[in-house]
Structure formats: structure tokens, C-alpha cells
N, C-alpha and C positions, 0 to 999 in steps of 0.2 A: 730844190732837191726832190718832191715828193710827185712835181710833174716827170720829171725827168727817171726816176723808178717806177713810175706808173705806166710809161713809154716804154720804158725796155719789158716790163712784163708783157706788156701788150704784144710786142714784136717777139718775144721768145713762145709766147702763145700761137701767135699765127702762124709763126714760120716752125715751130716745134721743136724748140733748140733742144732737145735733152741734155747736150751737154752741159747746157747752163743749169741744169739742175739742180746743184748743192748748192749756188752760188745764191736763186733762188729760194729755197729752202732754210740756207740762212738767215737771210733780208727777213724772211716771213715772220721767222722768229726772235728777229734783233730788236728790242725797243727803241731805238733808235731809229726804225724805218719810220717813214709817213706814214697814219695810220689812212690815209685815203687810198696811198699807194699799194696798201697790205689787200684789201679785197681785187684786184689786177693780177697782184704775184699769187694770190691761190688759185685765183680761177686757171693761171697759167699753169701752176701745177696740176690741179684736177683733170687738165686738158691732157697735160701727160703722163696720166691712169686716172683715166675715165670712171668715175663713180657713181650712182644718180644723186644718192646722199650727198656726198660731198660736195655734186656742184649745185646743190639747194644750200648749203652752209657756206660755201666760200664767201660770198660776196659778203655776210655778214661778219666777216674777218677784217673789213675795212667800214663799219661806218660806226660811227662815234656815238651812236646812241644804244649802241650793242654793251653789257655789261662788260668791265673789262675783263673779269676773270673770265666770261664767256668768250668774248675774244683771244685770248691766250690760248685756251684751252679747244679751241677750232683751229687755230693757228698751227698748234704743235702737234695735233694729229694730221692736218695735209701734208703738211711741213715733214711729217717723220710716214707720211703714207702708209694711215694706219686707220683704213675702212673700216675694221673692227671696231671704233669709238663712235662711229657718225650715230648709228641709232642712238645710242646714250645721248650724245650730243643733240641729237635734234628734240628730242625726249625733256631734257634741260631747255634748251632755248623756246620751246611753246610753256614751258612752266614760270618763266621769268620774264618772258620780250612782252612788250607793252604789244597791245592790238594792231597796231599798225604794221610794226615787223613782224607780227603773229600770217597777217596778212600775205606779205611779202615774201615770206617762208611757205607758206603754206601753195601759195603759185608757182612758183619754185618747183619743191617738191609734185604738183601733183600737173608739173609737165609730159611728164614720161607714164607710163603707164605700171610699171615698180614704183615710183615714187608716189604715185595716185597711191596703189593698195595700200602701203606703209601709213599713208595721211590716214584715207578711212579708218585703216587699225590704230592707228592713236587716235583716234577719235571715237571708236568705239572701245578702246581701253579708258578712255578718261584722261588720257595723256596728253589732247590736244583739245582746246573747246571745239566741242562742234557747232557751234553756230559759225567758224570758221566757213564752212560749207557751204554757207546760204552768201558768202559775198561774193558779189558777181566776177571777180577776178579769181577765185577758187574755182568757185563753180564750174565758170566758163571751161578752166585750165581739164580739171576731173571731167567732165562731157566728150571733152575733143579727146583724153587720153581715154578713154571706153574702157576701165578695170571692169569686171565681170557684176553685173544687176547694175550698175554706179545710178540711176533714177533711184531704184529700192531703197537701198541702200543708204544715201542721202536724206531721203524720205525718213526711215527707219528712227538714223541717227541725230536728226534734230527735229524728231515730234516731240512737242512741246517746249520746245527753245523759244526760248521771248528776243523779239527782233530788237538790235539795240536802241534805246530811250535817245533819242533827239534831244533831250533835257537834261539831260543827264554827262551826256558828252558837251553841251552847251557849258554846264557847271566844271566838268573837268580843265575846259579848256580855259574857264573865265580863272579857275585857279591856280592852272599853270601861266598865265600872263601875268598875274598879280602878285605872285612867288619873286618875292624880293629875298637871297641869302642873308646881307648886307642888315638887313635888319630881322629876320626872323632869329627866337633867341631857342638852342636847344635845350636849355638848364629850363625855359617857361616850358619846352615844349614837353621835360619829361614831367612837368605836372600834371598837364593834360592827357599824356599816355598815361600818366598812373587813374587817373579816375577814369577813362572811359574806356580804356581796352585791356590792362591790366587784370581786369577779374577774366579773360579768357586767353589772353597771349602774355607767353614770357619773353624776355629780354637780357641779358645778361642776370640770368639767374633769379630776378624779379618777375612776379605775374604767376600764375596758373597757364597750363596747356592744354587749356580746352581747346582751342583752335593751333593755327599752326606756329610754330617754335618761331621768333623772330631775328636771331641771331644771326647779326650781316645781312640784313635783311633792305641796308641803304645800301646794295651792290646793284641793286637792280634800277637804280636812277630816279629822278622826282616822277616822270612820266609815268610807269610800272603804278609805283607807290601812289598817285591819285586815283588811277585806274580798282587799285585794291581795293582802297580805302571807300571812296565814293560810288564806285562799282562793284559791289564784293559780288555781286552775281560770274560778273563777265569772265573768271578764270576760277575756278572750284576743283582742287585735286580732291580725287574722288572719295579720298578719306575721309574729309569733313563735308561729304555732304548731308542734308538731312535727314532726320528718319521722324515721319510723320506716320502717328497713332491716332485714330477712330475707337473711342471707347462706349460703350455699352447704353452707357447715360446720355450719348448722343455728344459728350467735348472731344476734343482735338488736343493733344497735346505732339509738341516738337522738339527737336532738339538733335543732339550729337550723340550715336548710342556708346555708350560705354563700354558695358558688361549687361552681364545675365548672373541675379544671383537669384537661385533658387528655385520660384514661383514670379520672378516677377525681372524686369529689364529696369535698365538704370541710361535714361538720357541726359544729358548738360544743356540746361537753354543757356539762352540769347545772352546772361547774365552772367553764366558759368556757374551758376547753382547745379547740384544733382537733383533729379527728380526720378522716384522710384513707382513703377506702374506695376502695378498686379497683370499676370499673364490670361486669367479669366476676366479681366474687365476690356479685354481688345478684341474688338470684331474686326478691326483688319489692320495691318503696317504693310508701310511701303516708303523706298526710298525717292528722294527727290534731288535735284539735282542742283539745285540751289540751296546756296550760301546760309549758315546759322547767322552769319554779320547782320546785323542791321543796314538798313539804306540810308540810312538818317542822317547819317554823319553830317552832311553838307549842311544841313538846317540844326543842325543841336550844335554845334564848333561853330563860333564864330569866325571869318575871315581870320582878323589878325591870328586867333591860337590854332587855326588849322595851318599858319603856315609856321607857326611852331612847333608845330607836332613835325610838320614835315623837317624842319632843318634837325628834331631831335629822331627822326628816323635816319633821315640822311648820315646823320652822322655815326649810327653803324652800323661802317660799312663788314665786308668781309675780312678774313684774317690776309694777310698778303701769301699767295700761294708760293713755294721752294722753287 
């Protein structure tokens, strides 16, 4: 069934059936359709009314490692031809898609030379990582589409970006193989959320919000989820990122800034502790773009309880959407 709806999208794309156009439009949004078939029937729709956005989001309307509320909700704005949602939408999917469809999206998008500037601007909004930019399938796509300075530009938006860790993606991937559901338990695993990330993330109303809110936070799949966890550099909304002080005495102190009371600023470290700095003892602050998280995860979590932590992330997910 899902070659054979993937076939007729294909043919009502080539040949431009418009008529078949609600016929499509439904399928897009029937749960029932294949979900391989679903990125065919959008791109066919995109095809007739032409978007840049949209046809950078269609295709992830059909692949199964797309979050599924993110898929529904790409689904039901082609589906109801509603260009006004794609920037939201794409805005969302570089905040949730693991690196890889970070990727994929981002080549996409920065095919056309509107879809180029739209990447740059989330990327110099903080909306998209910009070390995006430096993979050679981005890059490439942003060069041949010539948006206005795009060298500069480039240059600008990831001075000081750290190229991704070889070791790092070695350990992602060794713990996505070794991710057995079957035996990770989430009842051990919220013990292990409770001692190590708990003094800075909440979770169904447990934890502190020193970092970000975690609720439905297994929407975003085990992939996403190692990437965070083991990589808290590689996706950073710009909210939390750092704010590093130089004080007088010649220390350094970091953290999350809070507020301002007074005569003096209020940061959250590593810990979720407050720490209160006097406004005369800094000779310079400045933000940074990297993560309060620790790196460490992979070496302090043993194997077996990092994939408990995972099966008790995993398991919540998002609320089911109306």
C-alpha cells in the first residue's frame, strides 16, 4: 500500500494533477497513510504552490525519525496550504531534529537563495546551530545560492564554533548501539535523573529550572536525547547560554545569568546553585555560546544507568496533540 501511494504522489507531482488535490491533502493527514509514502504526497503538494520553506520541510513529513508531533504538524500545514507556519515550523524542527536532519534541512533550505538568507538568519538568531554552516553539504548548497556577503557572513557566524569531537560522536554512536529498551528500566532510571540533572532540570513538576524545562521531552526520540545529553554543546537555544565574568582578583566565574539585584548579578552554575557577584568586582562579562551542562555525562553514568536514564527520558513523551 505505501509503494503504491508513494507512486501516485510521485505521478500527480510530475504530471500536476491539481485536481487530485484534496484527495492528496487528505492521505497527508490520515494516520493511516504510510509514513514513507507521506514525504512524496507533500513534496507533490508543495509542487502545487511552490514554497522554498515548504519544500525544505516536506520530505521530513515522511521519515520516521522526524519527531511525530513534528511530523503532524508539517503535515497539516502543506496539507491545509498554510506558508504562514513554515518559519515556526522550521524554527522548531532545527530545535528538536538530531544533527543529522539538522543537516538535511539545512541543504534543503539553503538551496534557493530565500531559503539561504532565512538559514543565515536563524543562525545568527540562535535558532539554528551555526556550526551547521561549516558542513560541507550546507556550505556547499549557501556558496552556489550567493545570498548577499554569504563568505562574511559564514565567517562571522561561526567564529569560535568548535568543529564537531570525533570522540564524542564515537561515544554517541557506541550508545546508541548498546540501547537495549528490553532491559533498560525507567523506574532505575528516574533515580539517576534525580541525582544528576535534577538540581537544574524539571520534569513533571520535580527538579529546579535552571536549564531548560523537560516536559515531553522523549518526543524528540533516543537520537536527539544522546546528542543533548552527551553533547550539550551541539544545540544551545540561546537562553541558556553562558555568561562568563573576569573579576578583579584575577577568578572567572560562570554560569546562567539570572537577574540583577541591586549592585550585584545573580548567575546559576553547573550545579544550580545561585551565586551573587558584586557589580565592582568585574572587569569584563561576556556571553558565550556554549552550554552550562557538563560534558561529563558519558564518563560519571555508567553504561547500564545511562541507558536507564534514557528509557526514563524516553518515556516522557509529549501530551498527544487534538
Amino acid at each position: 500500500m505505501g509503494q503504491r501511494q508513494q507512486a501516485a504522489a510521485e505521478l500527480v507531482h510530475a504530471l500536476s494533477l491539481a485536481q487530485l488535490e484534496p484527495q492528496l491533502a487528505q492521505a497527508l493527514v490520515n494516520p493511516a497513510t504510510d509514513i514513507g509514502a507521506c514525504g512524496a504526497i507533500a513534496e507533490a503538494l508543495v509542487a502545487l504552490h511552490p514554497d522554498e520553506y515548504f519544500a525544505a520541510l516536506a520530505p521530513l513529513a515522511g521519515d520516521h525519525a522526524v519527531p511525530i508531533n513534528l511530523r503532524k504538524q508539517i503535515a497539516q500545514a502543506i496539507a491545509g496550504n498554510k506558508p504562514s507556519e513554515a518559519q515556526t515550523l522550521l524554527t522548531e524542527a532545527f530545535r528538536t531534529l538530531t544533527r543529522r536532519l539538522q543537516v538535511k534541512l539545512a541543504a534543503l533550505l539553503a538551496s534557493n537563495v530565500t531559503g539561504a538568507e532565512h538559514l543565515l538568519k536563524l543562525a545568527a538568531d540562535g535558532r539554528a546551530p551555526a556550526a551547521l554552516l561549516l558542513e560541507r553539504a550546507v556550505k556547499d548548497k549557501l556558496l552556489a545560492s550567493k545570498p548577499v556577503n554569504v563568505n562574511e557572513r559564514i565567517a562571522q557566524l561561526t567564529k569560535g564554533v568548535a568543529e564537531q569531537s570525533g570522540e564524542i560522536q564515537k561515544l554517541i554512536d557506541e550508545r546508541r548501539s548498546n540501547f537495549n529498551a528490553t532491559k533498560a528500566s525507567a523506574t532505575r532510571g528516574e533515580k539517576i535523573f534525580t541525582l544528576n540533572c535534577q538540581p537544574c532540570h524539571q520534569i513533571d513538576g520535580a527538579g529546579n529550572v535552571v536549564g531548560p524545562q523537560l516536559d515531553g521531552i522523549g518526543g524528540r526520540g533516543l537520537d536527539r536525547l544522546l546528542e543533548d545529553v552527551l553533547d550539550p554543546n551541539r544545540n544551545v537555544d540561546p537562553a541558556f547560554h553562558t555568561t562568563i565574568v573576569s573579576l578583579r582578583d584575577g577568578d572567572m566565574q560562570s554560569g546562567l545569568f539570572r537577574r540583577e539585584e541591586g549592585e550585584a548579578i545573580v548567575l546559576a552554575n553547573s550545579v544550580g546553585k545561585e551565586v551573587s557577584i558584586p557589580k565592582k568586582d568585574i572587569v569584563e562579562r561576556r556571553a558565550s555560546t556554549t552550554s552550562l551542562m557538563p560534558e561529563n555525562f558519558g564518563e560519571i553514568i555508567s553504561p547500564a544507568d545511562f541507558n536507564d536514564l534514557m528509557a526514563f527520558l524516553l518515556a516522557h513523551g509529549p501530551k498527544p496533540t487534538k
